[in-house]
Structures are given as structure tokens and as C-alpha cells.
N, C-alpha and C positions, 0 to 999 in steps of 0.2 A: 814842204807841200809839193814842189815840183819833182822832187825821186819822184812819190809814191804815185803822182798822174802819169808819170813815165814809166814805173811799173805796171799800171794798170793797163795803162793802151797796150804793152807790151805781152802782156797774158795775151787781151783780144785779140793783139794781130798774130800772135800765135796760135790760137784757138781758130781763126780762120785760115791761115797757113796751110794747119796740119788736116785739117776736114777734109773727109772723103778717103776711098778706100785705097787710097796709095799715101796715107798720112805717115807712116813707118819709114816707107822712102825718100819721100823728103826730110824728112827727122834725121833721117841717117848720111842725106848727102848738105845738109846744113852744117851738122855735125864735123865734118871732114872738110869743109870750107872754110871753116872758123879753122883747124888743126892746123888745115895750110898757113892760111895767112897770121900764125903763131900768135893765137888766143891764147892768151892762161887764165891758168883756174885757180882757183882756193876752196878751200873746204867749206860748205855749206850749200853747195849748189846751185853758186852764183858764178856768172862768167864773166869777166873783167877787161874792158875795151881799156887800155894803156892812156887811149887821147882821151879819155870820158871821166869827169870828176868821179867820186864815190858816188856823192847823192842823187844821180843820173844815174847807176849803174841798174841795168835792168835783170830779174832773176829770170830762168827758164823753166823754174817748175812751177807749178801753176796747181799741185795738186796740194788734196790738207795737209800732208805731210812738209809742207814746205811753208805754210805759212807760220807766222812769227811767233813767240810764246806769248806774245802780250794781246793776239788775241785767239787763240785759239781757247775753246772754253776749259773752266777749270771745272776739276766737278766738287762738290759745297765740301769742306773739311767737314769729319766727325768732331762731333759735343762734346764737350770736355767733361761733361757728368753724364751718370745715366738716370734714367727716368724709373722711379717705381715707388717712391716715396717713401723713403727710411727701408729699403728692404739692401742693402748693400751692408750690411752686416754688421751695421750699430748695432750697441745695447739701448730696448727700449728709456723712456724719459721717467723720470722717478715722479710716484705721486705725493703731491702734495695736499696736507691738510695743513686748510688755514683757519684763525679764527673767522668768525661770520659777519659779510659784512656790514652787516644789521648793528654790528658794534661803531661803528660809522655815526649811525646818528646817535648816539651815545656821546661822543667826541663832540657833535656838535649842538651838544645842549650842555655840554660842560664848558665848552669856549663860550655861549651864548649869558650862563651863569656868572661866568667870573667877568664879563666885561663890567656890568653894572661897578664893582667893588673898586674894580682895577683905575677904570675913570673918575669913581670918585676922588679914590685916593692916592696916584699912581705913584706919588716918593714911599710909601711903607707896604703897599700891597700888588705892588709890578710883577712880583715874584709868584702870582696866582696866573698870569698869563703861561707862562711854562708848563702848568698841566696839562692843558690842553695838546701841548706839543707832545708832551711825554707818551699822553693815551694814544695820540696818530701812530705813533713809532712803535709804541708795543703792540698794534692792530695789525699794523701793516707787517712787523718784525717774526712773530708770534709763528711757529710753524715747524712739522714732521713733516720728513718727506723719507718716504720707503721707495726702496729699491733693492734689487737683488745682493747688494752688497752689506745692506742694515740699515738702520735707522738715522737721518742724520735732523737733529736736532738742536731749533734756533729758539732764542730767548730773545730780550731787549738787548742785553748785555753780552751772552756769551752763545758759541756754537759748539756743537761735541758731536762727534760719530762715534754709534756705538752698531759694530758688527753683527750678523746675526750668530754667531759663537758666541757670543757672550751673554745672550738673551735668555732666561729659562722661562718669561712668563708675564702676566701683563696682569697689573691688579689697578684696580677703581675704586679709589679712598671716596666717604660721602660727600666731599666737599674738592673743589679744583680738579684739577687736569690729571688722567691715567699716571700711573708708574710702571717703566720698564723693571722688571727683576731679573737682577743679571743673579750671573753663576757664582758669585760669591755672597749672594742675596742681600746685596745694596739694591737702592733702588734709585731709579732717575724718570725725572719730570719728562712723560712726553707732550710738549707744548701743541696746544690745538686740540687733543688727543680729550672730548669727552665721552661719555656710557654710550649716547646715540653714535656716533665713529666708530663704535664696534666692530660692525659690519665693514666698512667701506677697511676699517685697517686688517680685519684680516683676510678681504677679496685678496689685499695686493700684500700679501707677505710669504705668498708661493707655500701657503700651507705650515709654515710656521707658527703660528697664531690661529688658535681653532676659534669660533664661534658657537660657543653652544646651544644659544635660541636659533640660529639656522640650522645648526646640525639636527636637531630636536624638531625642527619643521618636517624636514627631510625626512626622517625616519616616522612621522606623524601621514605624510603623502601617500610614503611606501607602504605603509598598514593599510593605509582608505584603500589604496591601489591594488 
């Protein structure tokens, strides 16, 4: 604390030293005073009295240029992300359909059902509480999800991606969930995937997947129009 009040008064009484229109010349016969009497110097712009500790050593510039880095201000670092929300040149999020989850309370009128059996009898019929569990898992499990690369396709049990090269067609048996038809005309379960989904599966399948009640809308518009 004693350097830095010893620098400071040593600015001011510099600052009134050099004031006034002959400030140059005394600057310059100061300068040559100190020369004499075999001042040294060191690099930074500080002048160094031999008899005088360090931390007493007074600077003579006084200008911003000479103040220290710790405070001279810093100006704020750039942001390590940039701002625009997903526009940095990911690929869009794949959509998902999932079963509805209206099947929710389903699950819980089936837990609600099996408690009755389960308490009364819990050594021969404990094995009814596991339904319950099974139906959250295949609700929550259950799901297509499209994206530009194909279809990827989750069950209770097992997952498969099927590309869209291998796709020729999508058929809807009267009873459960769509079938993908591939090109060798097997076919696969797409889970979530019912008649009403139609639509929504082929917004997102970049035209791969027609819809014919919209398509047939459309051309229905374009006639009135």
C-alpha cells in the first residue's frame, strides 16, 4: 500500500511540475539531471533510485499507456456459441409418433383392477401386478420416428431402422398398426403408426409417402378455384 501512495503523489507532483507553457523544458532539464547524477533505467518506464526499495520506486509516465494490465480495462471475450437457434447447420429433430396418451388411463384402471385379486391373494396371484408394469412400458416404449434418413422403429422389446431405400409403400391391415412394405415385399410393423397418422406420416417423409385423401383435397380446391 505504501508504493502505490508513493506513486500516486508522484504522478500529482508531476502533473504540477510540468504545468504551464514551459512544461517541455523542464521535462527535458529534469531528465538530464537525473542522467547526471547516474539514474538507471530498466524497461517499462520506470526509473530506479539505487537508495530506494522497489516498492517505493516511483513511475514517470502517468499516461494510459503506462498503467498496469491488471487494470487497464479488458473488453468482454466473444461467446463461445452463436445465437440463432438450431440454424448452425444441424440436421433437423426427427418426428416422433407415439401411442396416445389417453392410453395412460387405461394402464391405470388395469393397476386399479388387479389390486383387488392381488391383496386378496398375494402367494398365487402377485404375478397380476406385473401387467400393469408391462402396459406403462409398451405406452411409454411404443414409437416411429421419421427423419430424412428413414424410419426408425421401437417396440416393447426390440428397435430396427429401416432406410428410406428400402421402403416401396405403406399398407393398413383392418386391425393394428400400419405396415412398412419394403422392396423385397416383406413387411414391418410401424409401431404408433394408425389410419388417422396418415397424414402427419406423410407431412414428414419429404414426399416419399403420398397421401391420397389430401392429395384428392387439393385437386378438389384447384377445380372450385
Amino acid at each position: 500500500m505504501r508504493g502505490w501512495r508513493v506513486v500516486a503523489a508522484s504522478c500529482n507532483n508531476l502533473l504540477g511540475r510540468f504545468a504551464g507553457a514551459d512544461a517541455p523544458t523542464k521535462y527535458e532539464q529534469l531528465m538530464r539531471d537525473h542522467a547526471t547524477n547516474g539514474m538507471r533505467t530498466r524497461p517499462g518506464s520506470q526509473t530506479l533510485d539505487p537508495n530506494v526499495p522497489l516498492y517505493e520506486t516511483t513511475s514517470w509516465g502517468c499516461e494510459d499507456e503506462s498503467v498496469s494490465a491488471s487494470h487497464q480495462s479488458v473488453p468482454p471475450s466473444p461467446p463461445s456459441h452463436t445465437s440463432g437457434g438450431g440454424g448452425n447447420g444441424q440436421p433437423p429433430r426427427p418426428h416422433v409418433i407415439r401411442v396416445t396418451r389417453l392410453s395412460l388411463l387405461a394402464v391405470f384402471m388395469l393397476a386399479f383392477g388387479v389390486l383387488f385379486p392381488v391383496s386378496g391373494w398375494p402367494a398365487g396371484l402377485w404375478w397380476l401386478a406385473a401387467l400393469p408394469l408391462l402396459a406403462l412400458a409398451w405406452v411409454l416404449r411404443t414409437q416411429t420416428s421419421i427423419d430424412s434418413a428413414g424410419l426408425r422403429l421401437r417396440s416393447l422389446l426390440r428397435s430396427r431402422t429401416v432406410p428410406w431405400e428400402q421402403v416401396k409403400g405403406v399398407r393398413f391391415p383392418n386391425r393394428g398398426f400400419a405396415r412398412a412394405v419394403l422392396a423385397d415385399d416383406a413387411e414391418v410393423v410401424l409401431p404408433a403408426v394408425t389410419f388417422d397418422r396418415l397424414p402427419e406420416l406423410a407431412a414428414h417423409s419429404g414426399g416419399r409417402i403420398n397421401d391420397p385423401f389430401t392429395a384428392r383435397k387439393d385437386d378438389t380446391d384447384d377445380a372450385d378455384g
